[in-house]
N, C-alpha and C positions, 0 to 999 in steps of 0.2 A: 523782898518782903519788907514792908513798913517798918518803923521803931516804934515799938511802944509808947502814950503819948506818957510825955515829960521826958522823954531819953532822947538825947540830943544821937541823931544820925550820924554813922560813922564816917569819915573822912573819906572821901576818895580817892584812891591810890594813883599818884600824876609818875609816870617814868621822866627821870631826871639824866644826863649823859651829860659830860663834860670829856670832851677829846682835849688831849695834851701831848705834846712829845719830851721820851725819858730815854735813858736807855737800859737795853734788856740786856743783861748778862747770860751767855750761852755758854753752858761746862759742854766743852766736846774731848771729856775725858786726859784732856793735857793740864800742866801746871796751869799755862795763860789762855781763858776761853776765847771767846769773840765775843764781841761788845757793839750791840748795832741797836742805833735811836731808828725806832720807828712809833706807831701812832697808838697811845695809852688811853683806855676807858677808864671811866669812875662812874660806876652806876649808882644812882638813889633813888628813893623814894621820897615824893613829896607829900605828906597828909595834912592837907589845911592848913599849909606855911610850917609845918615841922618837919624836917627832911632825916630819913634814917640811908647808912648804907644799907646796900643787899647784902654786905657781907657780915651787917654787925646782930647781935643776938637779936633777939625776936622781942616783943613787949606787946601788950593790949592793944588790941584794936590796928593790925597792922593785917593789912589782905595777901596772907603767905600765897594762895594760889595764882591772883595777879600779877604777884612780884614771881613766882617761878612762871607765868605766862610771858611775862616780859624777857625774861633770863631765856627762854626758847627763842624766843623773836630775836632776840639780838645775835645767838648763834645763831640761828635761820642765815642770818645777813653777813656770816662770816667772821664776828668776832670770838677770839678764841681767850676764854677762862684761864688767867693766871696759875687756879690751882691745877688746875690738868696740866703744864706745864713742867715736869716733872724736872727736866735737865736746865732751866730757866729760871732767873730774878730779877727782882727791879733795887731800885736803890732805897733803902728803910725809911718808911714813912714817906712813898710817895702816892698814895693811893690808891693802886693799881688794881681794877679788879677784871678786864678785861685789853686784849691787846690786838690790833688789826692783823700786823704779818709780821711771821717773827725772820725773816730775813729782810726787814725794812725793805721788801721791791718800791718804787715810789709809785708802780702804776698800778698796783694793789691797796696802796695807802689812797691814791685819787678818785681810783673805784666805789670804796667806800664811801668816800663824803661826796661824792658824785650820785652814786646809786641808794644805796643804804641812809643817808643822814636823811633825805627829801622823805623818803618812806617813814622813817618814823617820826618826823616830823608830820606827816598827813597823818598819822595815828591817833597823834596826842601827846606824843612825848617832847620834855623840852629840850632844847640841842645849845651847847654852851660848847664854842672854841678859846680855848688859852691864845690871850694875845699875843703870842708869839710862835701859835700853831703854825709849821712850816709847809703845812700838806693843802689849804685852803681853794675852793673851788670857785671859779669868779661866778657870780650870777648868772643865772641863767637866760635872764634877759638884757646881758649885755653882749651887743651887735660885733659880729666878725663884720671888716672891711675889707675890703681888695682894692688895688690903685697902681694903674699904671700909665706914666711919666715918660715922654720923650727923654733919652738921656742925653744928658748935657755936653757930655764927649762925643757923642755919635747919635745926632738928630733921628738917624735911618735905624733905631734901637729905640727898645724903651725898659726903664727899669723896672721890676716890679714886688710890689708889696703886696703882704696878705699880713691882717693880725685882729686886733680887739680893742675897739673902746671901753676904758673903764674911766668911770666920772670925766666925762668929756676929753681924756688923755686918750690917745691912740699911742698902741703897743705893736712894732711887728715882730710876728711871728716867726715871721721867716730865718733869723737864725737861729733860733731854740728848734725847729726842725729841721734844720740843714744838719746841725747838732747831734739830732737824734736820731737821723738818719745813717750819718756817720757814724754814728759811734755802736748804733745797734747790732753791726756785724749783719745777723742772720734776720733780714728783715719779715722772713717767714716767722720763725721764730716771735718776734716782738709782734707781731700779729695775728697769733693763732687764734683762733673762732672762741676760746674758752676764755679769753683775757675779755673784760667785760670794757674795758675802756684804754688807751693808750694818753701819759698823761705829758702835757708840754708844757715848759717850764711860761709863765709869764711875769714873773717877778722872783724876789726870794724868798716870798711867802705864797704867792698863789700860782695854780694850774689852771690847763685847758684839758678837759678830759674829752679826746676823738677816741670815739668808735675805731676798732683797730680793721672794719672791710671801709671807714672812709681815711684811713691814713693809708692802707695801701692805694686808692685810688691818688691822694694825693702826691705821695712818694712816685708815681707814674709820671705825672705831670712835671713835677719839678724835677725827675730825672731827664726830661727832657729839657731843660733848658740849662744855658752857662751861668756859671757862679764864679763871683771872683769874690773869694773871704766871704763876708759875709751879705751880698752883695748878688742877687740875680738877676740879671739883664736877655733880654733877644733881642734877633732884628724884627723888624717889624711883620716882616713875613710869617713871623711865626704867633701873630695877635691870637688865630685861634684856639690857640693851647690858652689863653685867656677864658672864652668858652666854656670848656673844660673845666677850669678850674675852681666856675662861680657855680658849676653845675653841680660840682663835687660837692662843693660848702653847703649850697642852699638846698639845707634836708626839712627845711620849717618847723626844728625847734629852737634853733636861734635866729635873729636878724641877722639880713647880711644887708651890709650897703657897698654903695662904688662911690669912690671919694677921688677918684684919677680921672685921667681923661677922656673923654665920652665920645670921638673922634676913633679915638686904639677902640676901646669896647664896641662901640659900632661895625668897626671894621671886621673886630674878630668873633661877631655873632654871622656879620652876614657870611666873610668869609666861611667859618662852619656849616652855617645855614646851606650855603649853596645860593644859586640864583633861585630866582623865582619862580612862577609856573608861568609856562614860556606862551601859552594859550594866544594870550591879547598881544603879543609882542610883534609890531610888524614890519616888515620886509622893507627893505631898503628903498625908497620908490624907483630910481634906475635902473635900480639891478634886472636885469632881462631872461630871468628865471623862476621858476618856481619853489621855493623852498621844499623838503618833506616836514615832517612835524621834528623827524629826529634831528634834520640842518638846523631848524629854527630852534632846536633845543642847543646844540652844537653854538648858533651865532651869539644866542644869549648869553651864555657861558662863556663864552672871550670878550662879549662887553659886562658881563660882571667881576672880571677879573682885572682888567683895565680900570673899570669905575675904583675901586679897590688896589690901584695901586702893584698889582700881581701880575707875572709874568704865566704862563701853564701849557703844558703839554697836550695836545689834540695829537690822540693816540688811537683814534679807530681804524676799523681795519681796512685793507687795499678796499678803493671800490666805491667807500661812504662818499667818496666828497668832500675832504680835507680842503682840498685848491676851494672849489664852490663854497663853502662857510666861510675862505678867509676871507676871500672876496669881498663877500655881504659885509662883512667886518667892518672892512677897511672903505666901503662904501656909507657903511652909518657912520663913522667918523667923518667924511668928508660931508656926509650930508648936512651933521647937526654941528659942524663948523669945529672941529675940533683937527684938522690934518692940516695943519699951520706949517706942515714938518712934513717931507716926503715918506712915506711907508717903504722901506727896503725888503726885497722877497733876494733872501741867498738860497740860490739853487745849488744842483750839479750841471757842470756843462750841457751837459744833452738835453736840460729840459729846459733851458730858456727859449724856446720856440712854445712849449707847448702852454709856459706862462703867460704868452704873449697871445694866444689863442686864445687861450682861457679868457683873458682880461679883456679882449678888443670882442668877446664875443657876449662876457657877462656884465659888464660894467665898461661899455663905451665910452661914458662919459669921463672917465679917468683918465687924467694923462701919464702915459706912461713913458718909461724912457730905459736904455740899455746900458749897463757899461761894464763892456765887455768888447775884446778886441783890439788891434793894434791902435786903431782910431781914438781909442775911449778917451783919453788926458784929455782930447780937444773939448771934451764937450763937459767937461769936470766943473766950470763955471756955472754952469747950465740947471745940474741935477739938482738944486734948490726950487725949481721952478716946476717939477714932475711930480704928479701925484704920487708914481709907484716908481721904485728902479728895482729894476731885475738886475740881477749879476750873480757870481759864482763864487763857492768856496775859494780857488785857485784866482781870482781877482782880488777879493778884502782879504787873503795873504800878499798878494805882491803889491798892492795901493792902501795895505794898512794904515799908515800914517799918513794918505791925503784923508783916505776914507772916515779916520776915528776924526777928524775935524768937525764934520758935515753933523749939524741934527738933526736929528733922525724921530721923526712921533714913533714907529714900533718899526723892529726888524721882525723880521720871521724867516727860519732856516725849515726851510723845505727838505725830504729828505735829512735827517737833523741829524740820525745815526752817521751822516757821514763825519760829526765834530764827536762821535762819544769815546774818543781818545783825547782825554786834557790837555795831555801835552805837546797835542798837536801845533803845525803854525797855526792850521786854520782857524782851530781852535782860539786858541789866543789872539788872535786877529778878530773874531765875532764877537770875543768878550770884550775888544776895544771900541767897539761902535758907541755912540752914543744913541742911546732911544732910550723912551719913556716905558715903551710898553714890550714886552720879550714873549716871542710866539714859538714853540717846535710844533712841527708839522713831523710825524714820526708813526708809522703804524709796527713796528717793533723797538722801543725806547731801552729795551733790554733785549741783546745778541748774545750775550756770550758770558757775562758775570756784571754783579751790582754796581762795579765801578762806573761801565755807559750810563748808568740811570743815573749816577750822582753826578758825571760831566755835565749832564743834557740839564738837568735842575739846578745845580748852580749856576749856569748860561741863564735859565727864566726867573730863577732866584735867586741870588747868591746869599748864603749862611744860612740858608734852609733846613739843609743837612750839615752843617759845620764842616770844618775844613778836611781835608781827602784823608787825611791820617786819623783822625779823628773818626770821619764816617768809615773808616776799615775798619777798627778798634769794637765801634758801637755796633757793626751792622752787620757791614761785608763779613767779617771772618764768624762771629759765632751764630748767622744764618746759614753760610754755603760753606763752613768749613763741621758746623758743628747740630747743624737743624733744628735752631734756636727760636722755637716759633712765638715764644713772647717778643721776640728783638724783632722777627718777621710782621708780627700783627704791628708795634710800634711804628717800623718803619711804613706798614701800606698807609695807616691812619694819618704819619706827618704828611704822607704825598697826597694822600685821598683827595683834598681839594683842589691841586693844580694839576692833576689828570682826568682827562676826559677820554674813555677807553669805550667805542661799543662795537661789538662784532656786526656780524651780519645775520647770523642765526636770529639776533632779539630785536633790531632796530627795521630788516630789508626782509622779512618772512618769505617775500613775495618771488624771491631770486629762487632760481632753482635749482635741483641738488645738484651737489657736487658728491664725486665719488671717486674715492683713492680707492687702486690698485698699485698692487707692489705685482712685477714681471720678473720671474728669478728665472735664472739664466746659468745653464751648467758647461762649465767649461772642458774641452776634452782635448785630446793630441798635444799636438805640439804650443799650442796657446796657455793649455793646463801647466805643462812640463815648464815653460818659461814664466809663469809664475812662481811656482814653488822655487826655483833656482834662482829666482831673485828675489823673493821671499828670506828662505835660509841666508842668505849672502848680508841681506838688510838687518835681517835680526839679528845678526852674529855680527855686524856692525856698531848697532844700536846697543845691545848690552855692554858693548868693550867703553862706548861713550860711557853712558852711564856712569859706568864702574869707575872710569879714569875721572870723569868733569863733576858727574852727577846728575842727574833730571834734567834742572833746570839749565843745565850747561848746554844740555846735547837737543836742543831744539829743533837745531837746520838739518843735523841726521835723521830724525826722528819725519822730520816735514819732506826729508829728501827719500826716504824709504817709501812713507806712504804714498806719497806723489807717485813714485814708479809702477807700485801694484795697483793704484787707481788708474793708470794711463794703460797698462797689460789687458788689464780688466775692458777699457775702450777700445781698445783698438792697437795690439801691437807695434803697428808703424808708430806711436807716438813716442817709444822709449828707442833712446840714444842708446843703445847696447848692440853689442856682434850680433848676439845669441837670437837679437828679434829682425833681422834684414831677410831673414828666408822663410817668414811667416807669412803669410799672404791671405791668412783668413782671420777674421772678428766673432766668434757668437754673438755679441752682442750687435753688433754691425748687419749680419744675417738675419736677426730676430727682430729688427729696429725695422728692416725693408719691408716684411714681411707683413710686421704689422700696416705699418703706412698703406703696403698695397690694401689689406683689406679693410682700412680704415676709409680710403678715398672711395674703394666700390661703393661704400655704405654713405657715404655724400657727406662725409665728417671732413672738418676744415683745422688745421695742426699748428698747435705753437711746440718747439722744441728748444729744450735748453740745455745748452755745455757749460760747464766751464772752461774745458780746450776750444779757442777759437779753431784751432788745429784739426780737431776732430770734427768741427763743422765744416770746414773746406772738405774731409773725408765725404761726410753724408753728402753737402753737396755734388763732388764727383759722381757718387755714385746716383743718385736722382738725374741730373742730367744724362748718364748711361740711358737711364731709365723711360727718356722725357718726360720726365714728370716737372710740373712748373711748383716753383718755389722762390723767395727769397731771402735774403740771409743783413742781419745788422751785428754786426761788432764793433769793436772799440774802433777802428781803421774804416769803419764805412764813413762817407763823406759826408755824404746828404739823408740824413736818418729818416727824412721824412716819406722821402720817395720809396722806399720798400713799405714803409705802413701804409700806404696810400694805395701801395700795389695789392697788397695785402686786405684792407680793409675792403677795396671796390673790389673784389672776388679775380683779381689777374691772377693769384696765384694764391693755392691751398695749403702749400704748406711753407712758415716761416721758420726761421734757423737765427736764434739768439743767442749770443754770450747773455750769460748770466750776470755778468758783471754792465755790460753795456746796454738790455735791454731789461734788467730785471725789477725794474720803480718805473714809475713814470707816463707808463703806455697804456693805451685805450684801446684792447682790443676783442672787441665782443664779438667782433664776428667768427672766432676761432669759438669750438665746440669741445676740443680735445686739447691736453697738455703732456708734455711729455717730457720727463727729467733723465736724459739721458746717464747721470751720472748725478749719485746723492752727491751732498757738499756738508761739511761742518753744521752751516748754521742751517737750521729751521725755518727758522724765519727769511732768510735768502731765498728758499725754494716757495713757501706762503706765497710773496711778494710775487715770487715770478709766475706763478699759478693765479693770482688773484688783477693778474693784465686782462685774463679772459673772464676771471668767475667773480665781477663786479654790477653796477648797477645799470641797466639797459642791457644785460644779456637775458636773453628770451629763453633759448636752449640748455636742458640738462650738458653739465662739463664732465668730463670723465679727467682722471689725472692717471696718467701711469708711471710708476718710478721704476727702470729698468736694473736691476741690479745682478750683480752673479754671485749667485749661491754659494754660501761656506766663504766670501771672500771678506776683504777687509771695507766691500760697501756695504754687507750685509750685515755689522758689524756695526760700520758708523751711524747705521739707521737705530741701532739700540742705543748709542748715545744721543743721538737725536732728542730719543723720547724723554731720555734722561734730563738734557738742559732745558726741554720746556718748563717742566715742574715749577722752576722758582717764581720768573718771570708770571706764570698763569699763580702763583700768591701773592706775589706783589699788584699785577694788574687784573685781577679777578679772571681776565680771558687772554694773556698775553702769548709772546711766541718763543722764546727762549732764552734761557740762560744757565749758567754751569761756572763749575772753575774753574783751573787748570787741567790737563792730562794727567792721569796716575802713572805709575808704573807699574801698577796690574791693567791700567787702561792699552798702553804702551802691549804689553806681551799680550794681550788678548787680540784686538788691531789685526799683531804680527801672526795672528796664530796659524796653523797649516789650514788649507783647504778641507773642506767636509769630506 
């Protein structure tokens, strides 16, 4: 409503606030209270340049409902009224008519003038900080940076900074939250969804107020990397945790800039990124194959990780084409002039023929060369002059130090499980090669527990996962000791980029099913009876170990018992005891024939796999009884080639393999049918030897049969089997196995009596 005229109009009531820090005296009922400075209101009212408190008496022409609309707004916002403050005082004559938090939290004092001062500054009100206010919020338009720096002690590292420009000065950040991170104890806690801000120190008078869902993201990132004092550095392999981190920052209400070097940041967008889209990428022109879309996705991906400096695991499964992408690889490096440096392929013995097949069949044009054999020193001058050298784990162990001389443009370990014991020589031997570029060739990179995964990655990267006590600590023990699936998602994400893992089910549709059958097998007479008496005998063995060494002591007892009942299980004749010399008959042996007979009437063609070479000379005897044509490769056959050859041109239907001698490596599509005469530990040992037949170029549905006998201790290790896949298929989204040690509930179950 108007004023009357000649009545001059009333003043309009301006909210006045002045923040200061005092301190609050807290009676908690003892002689000496508590005394804690935290953030002091003084509220006024301005009317036309004359300012009254809200606390002092009332006079003409003063808008008491405005000034108690104000007094709500401000508790609205969290500040709490001196006089409600019943057990509480300030020191006489300081003002105080409002106070933030009476237990001085600091990330509730930065909340405030983070959250709260902006608002009622957009209201209308005026906002006055005491020069010496210690709670103070940097602008909001001043830019967070990030920079990261080759370090000067270690080129193959870089150091890294995160902080804030205020008036042209950079601040980092980074120890005020290493700080706070530390010291937070219960980092859940300091960032519950109800804390409106998390506030980080930047000087002695001002903060950084982060949102408490992007300081946990933060706190993620920088748990993953090394710090010394105040100081965080990685190696370079780990730029795309850089990625990461600018990802996290840049929420678009502050600037973020990069003020380090654009080389790292490049690296580690693409590395995140992944390659490209593999579409226009084209084929090596030599190469005397066809690519599928998935190889070409495969070959782009080992040249994006080369171009990048990075080493990476080609982890698909038996079958894809591993040999064939690396091939093409190592043909676009020579093509586009970059294989200055011979390409090194470490095999297993047994496959240096088929590399040589491979190579002289796909890339001609390559010159390749061996070394391997009594002969090999003569030609050690030479192998600078070969495109490719093949050779063998059991060779770069015994010519380590001619070999680590020689430069090398990339090594690649074929079969690569066969180094995922560190402390192996071989091991040690491969990580002394010099090369530029680091390949595993692996379609199970985890067998048995986390530690093969971190052998095989620090061979293509070293400090990736930091060092092996370190990666138990972080990884290994509180995933497979404890099913720690925040430690398990961290870990797939640091690997995610240097594995390339695709089955067959998503990338080869076209293959046709395969179908497992389990064959149980019940044992009776005198075969049963000599079980169980070697049974009781082992476990009454095995617990005496225990008890006297402990678990881990009684290893060889424990591996010497189950060996016996798996061999009982086979075949009788295989166990060295009295009690088995007047046995003369097998179950499984009788049900193994049987099958076979009716498997050949029906024009099915047999791979079969032992682990007893022993027990394959058995099935042999008995098939020649039989004339049934077959032939057989183990470790002691001479010429490996001539029984697949037998084999593959149809002379003979059914093949007889150790497991250990034929179970990587082999191209054998013309087999229809698999058959695992006896389960084994690993999982993925038996995959690999199943996936000789059920790869790419087989026409015909594969059937798999695993023979086992009922109630025994194969029947047994099939449910640990399924047990050690688990991890592995979290870490590689599709993998084949992994586990820990043996329990000793694992131990007495194993042992336990027949069904």
């Amino acid at each position: 409503m108007s004023s009357p005229p000649g009545v001059a109009a009333p003043a309009r009531c301006v909210p006045c606030l002045k923040l200061f820090a005092d301190t609050l005296f807290v009676d908690d009922g003892s002689r000496h209270g508590d005394e804690v400075v935290t953030a002091m209101l003084r509220l006024e009212f301005d009317y036309g340049g004359r300012r009254v408190r809200s606390s002092a008496p009332g006079y003409a022409g003063r808008d008491r409902d405005a000034e108690l609309q104000a007094c709500r707004v401000l508790e609205g916002l969290g500040a709490i009224e001196l006089a409600h403050l019943d057990d509480c005082a300030v020191s006489p004559g300081a003002g105080v008519d409002y106070v933030v938090a009476v237990d001085g939290d600091v990330h509730a004092l930065c909340a405030f003038g983070a959250h709260s001062v902006p608002q009622l500054r957009a209201m209308g009100w005026r906002i006055e900080l005491a020069p010496d206010y210690p709670w103070e919020i940097v602008a909001a338009d001043a830019p967070l940076y990030t920079s990261a720096l080759p370090d000067p002690e270690r080129p193959d590292w870089f150091g890294l900074e995160l902080g804030i420009e205020i008036d042209g000065h950079r601040i980092d950040l980074l120890p005020a939250l290493l700080e706070l991170l530390d010291t937070a104890g219960d980092l859940t806690s300091l960032t519950r969804s109800s804390r409106r801000c998390v506030a980080v120190r930047v000087d002695e008078r001002r903060w950084l107020p982060v949102p408490p869902a992007r300081l946990r993201l933060l706190a993620k990132v920088l748990c993953e990397l090394y710090r010394e004092g105040t100081r965080v550095r990685a190696p370079a392999i780990r730029a795309p945790l850089i990625a990461e981190l600018c990802a996290t920052l840049h929420d678009g209400a502050r600037p973020l800039r990069w003020v380090g070097d654009t080389k790292i940041r490049e690296q580690a967008y693409a590395m995140a990124m992944g390659p490209r889209r593999t579409a226009g990428i084209v084929a090596p022109e030599r190469l005397c194959a066809d690519l599928r879309p998935y190889q070409r996705d495969g070959v782009a991906w080992l040249q994006h990780l080369r171009e990048h400096g990075a080493g990476g695991i080609l982890a698909d499964d038996m079958g894809l084409g591993k040999t064939l992408q690396t091939i093409a690889h190592v043909l676009i490096e020579k093509e586009q002039g970059r294989l200055d440096r011979p390409a090194m392929i470490v095999t297993l013995t047994s496959l240096i023929g088929n590399w040589q097949r491979e190579l002289t069949r796909f890339a001609p044009s390559l010159k390749v060369g061996v070394h391997h054999g009594p002969d090999r020193h003569e030609q050690v001058p030479q192998l600078g002059t070969f495109d490719v050298i093949i050779t063998t784990y059991p060779m770069v162990t015994r010519d380590r130090d001619e070999l680590a001389k020689r430069p090398l443009h990339m090594v690649v370990l074929d079969e690569a499980h066969a180094v995922k014991n560190h402390d192996a020589l071989a091991a040690e031997a491969v990580r002394a090669l010099d090369a530029r570029h680091r390949i595993c060739l692996s379609g199970t990179p985890i067998e048995n527990h986390l530690g093969e995964l971190w052998s095989l990655v620090d061979f293509v990267n070293p400090g990736l996962l930091g060092e092996r006590e370190e990666f138990t600590l972080q990884f290994r023990q509180p995933i497979e000791e404890r099913g720690d699936k925040v430690r398990l998602d961290a870990l797939r994400e640091r690997v995610r980029p240097f594995i390339l893992r695709r089955t067959k089910d998503a990338v080869a549709p076209e293959l046709p099913a395969k179908t497992l059958l389990v064959n149980a097998i019940e044992l009776s007479g005198a075969q049963r009876e000599l079980y169980e008496s070697i049974r009781v005998a082992a476990h009454a063995d095995v617990r005496q170990h225990i008890k006297s060494r402990g678990l881990a002591g009684s290893t060889i007892a424990i591996l010497d018992a189950l060996l016996k009942l798996r061999q009982v299980c086979c075949d009788p004749r295989l166990v060295s005891v009295e009690a088995a010399r007047d046995i003369g008959t097998s179950a499984k042996l009788e049900t193994l024939l049987e099958m076979m007979t009716a498997q050949l009437a029906d024009g099915r063609r047999i791979l079969l796999f032992s682990q007893f070479a022993r027990m394959l000379g058995l099935i042999s005897e008995s098939l020649l009884a039989r004339g049934v044509r077959h032939v057989m490769l183990t470790g002691n056959t001479p010429d490996r080639q001539k029984p697949i050859d037998a084999f593959q041109q149809g002379r003979a239907d059914i093949f007889l393999i150790s497991l250990k001698a034929g179970g990587a490596g082999l191209n054998l599509t013309g087999a229809d049918t698999v058959i695992h005469y006896d389960p084994w530990w690993n999982p993925a040992a038996q995959a690999q030897a199943t996936d000789r037949a059920h790869r790419i170029g087989q026409t015909k549905p594969v059937f798999v049969h695993d023979l086992i006998v009922a109630g025994s201790v194969e029947e047994r290790m099939l449910g640990l089997q399924r047990h050690k896949r688990k991890l592995a298929d979290a870490i590689l989204d599709n993998g084949q196995a992994a586990a820990g040690s043996l329990t000793e509930r694992d131990v007495d179950d194993l042992l336990a009596p027949l069904a």
